[in-house]
C-alpha positions, 0 to 999 in steps of 0.5 A: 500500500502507498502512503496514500492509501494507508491514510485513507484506510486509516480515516475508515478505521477511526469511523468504525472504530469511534463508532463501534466503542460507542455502540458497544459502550451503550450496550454494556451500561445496561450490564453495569459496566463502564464505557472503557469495558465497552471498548475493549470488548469493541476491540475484540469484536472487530479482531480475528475472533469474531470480525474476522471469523464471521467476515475476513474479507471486511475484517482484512480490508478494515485493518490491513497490516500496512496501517497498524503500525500507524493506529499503534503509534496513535493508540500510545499517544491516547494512551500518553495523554490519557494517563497524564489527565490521570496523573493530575488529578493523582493527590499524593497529599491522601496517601500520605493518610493511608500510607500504610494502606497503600503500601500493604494493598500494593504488597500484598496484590505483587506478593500473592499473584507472583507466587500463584503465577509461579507455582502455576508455571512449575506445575505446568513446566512439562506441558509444551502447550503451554510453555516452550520447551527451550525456555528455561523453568525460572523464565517461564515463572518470572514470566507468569508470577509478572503477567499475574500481577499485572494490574489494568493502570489505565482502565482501572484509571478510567473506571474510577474517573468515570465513577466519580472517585478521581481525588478521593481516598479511595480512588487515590489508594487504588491508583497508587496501589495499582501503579505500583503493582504494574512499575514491579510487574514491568521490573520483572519482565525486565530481568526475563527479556534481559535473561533472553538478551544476554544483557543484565544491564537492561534490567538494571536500566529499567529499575534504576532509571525509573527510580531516578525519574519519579524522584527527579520529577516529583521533587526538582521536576515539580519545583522547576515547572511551578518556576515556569509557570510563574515565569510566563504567567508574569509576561501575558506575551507568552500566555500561548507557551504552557501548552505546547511547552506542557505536551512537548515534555509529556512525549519526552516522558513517555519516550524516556521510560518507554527507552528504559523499559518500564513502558510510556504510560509511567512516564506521562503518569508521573509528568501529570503528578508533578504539574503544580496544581492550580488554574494551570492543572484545570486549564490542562483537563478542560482542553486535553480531556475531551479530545483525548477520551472520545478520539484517541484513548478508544484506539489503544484498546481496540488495537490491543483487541485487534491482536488477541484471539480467544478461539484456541482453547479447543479441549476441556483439559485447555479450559481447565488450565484456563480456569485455575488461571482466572481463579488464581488471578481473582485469589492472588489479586482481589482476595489477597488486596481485601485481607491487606486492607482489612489487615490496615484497619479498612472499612470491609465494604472498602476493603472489598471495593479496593480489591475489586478494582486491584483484580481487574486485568484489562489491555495491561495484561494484554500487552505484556502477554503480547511482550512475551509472545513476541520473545517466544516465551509462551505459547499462543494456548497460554496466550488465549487463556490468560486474555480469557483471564484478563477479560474476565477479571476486568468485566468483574470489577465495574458490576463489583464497585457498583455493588459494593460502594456505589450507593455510598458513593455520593456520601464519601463525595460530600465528605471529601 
């Protein structure tokens, strides 16, 4: 396909694509769920799975390999964006109250999960459908004590902003716990692409340098653009400069910790918990949020759905693999994430609704199974059933926190 024509195909794809995650996202607020389950569905429905079962001359034309690299590059900078409106609304002045909170959550949601996914790993360490027999047993366990742990950042990001719990208790003790989980996650996976490229010194750019960022960013990084912001507010000839200014270094961001290894959406995360809060912050939402949440962030999900397939499990025994995956999943994740904040002296209805959210998977976990597919270290079985996992998981969680704290919602608002 010429440039031409790859800019063509592309337009099409944002029609059918915009069109049906609004669809589907209709569809599923009448089951509980929230807009962003909706597109991850969409993006599953318009992949191989069912599209391009039912229809692969229309699901070939749509998204034609040539075009995908340029919905990938524009789904990261939703993606970017996203988690940067994210990240000011992110008050780190709350966790400081529920520090112990958030510490034994994060804990206790990396620990257990990691320890399932590797006991899982070494009992299933014979069967070549599921690993790959030059892979080494520690790899495959590093490899599945991460994917285990992985936590849907940015939709469990979405669920409490569409819910109303942004700059709560709550909604923050959720964030910082979550956000915490993936950076260990990411570690993890980190060492086990280092052990396949024979360079350690990855792994230790990848700890090392996201460490310095978030330190930098949020101590010297704050100070100097609170100094900025000062500076061009006192001249008005140079009011048009923080916006640009503002985007310009949220994609050096994204690209430093994407370099590193830790993955962008951290980077734009920590630049957005590093804005001064203020006139500034707010102007920031009202002019990035609109355009970000109904145009680019719905392209992250459904190229993340465009790659998955859920068609390969095909014997009872596969699905029975599949099953103990997604029930250690909810143990390792939303069990363990509730006796945590029980343990810290969490209200139970708390307790529970933080598990909930800390349980839900989503297109994270898409993307590091993606990772690992692409390095050769699982199997396209292993692929599908943790998909199937991930998907589940994340459709528990919206019915869950409705369930467990929506009508109390309006309540802790009033209070915070």
């Amino acid at each position: 396909m010429t440039n031409f024509e790859v800019s063509i195909r592309f337009f099409l794809q944002l029609a059918v694509i915009l069109g049906a995650c609004r669809f589907v996202g209709y569809a599923t607020r009448y089951l509980g769920q929230t807009q962003v389950v909706g597109e991850m569905i969409a993006g599953v429905l318009l992949g191989p799975s069912l599209l391009g079962w039912l229809a692969p001359g229309w699901q070939a034309y749509l998204f034609p390999k040539p075009t995908m690299t340029v919905l990938y590059c524009a789904a990261q900078v939703g993606l970017a964006l996203y988690m940067f409106l994210v990240g000011l609304d992110f008050r780190i002045d709350l966790i400081r109250a529920r520090k112990r909170s958030a510490i034994s959550v994060s804990l206790a949601g990396i620990l257990t999960p990691m320890a399932l996914g590797a006991a899982i790993a070494y009992l299933l360490r014979a069967d070549a459908t599921v690993f790959r027999p030059e892979v080494a047993l520690w790899q495959n366990m590093l490899f599945l004590a991460a994917a285990m742990s992985i936590t849907a950042f940015p939709m469990l990001a979405r669920i409490i902003r569409e819910s109303g719990m942004s700059g709560t208790s709550l909604g923050t003790l959720a964030l910082a716990a979550g956000s915490s989980d993936d950076a260990a996650a990411w570690c993890i996976l980190a060492i086990v692409l280092a052990s396949f490229r024979s360079q350690p010194g990855i792994a230790l750019l990848a700890i090392g340098g996201g460490i310095v960022y978030a330190v930098t960013m949020l101590t010297a990084g704050r100070r100097l653009l609170a100094r900025f912001l000062d500076f061009v507010s006192a001249r008005p000839r140079l009011e048009g400069l923080p916006l640009p200014a503002t985007l310009a270094l949220l994609m050096l961001a994204a690209w430093f910790t994407d370099a590193i290894g830790i993955y962008a959406v951290f980077g734009a995360f920590i630049l957005g918990a590093a804005v001064p809060r203020g006139a500034f912050a707010d102007q920031l939402q009202d002019k990035l949020e609109p355009l970000t949440v109904n145009l680019l962030l719905p392209l992250f999900f459904v190229y993340s759905g465009l790659n998955t397939k859920v068609n390969l499990l095909n014997t009872p025994r596969l699905w029975a693999i599949g099953l103990l995956l997604l029930v250690a999943a909810v143990v390792g994740k939303g069990v363990a994430c509730y006796f945590a904040a029980r343990w810290n002296g969490e209200p139970r209805r708390e307790a529970a609704t933080i598990g909930a959210l800390m349980n839900a998977r989503g297109l994270m976990e898409l993307i590091i199974l993606n990772i690992g597919r692409d390095f050769g270290v699982i199997t396209d079985t292993l692929f599908s059933m943790m998909v199937i996992m991930a998907i589940a998981t994340t459709l528990m969680a919206s019915p869950l926190f409705e369930l467990l704290y929506g009508k109390q919602r309006d309540a802790l608002l009033a209070l915070e």
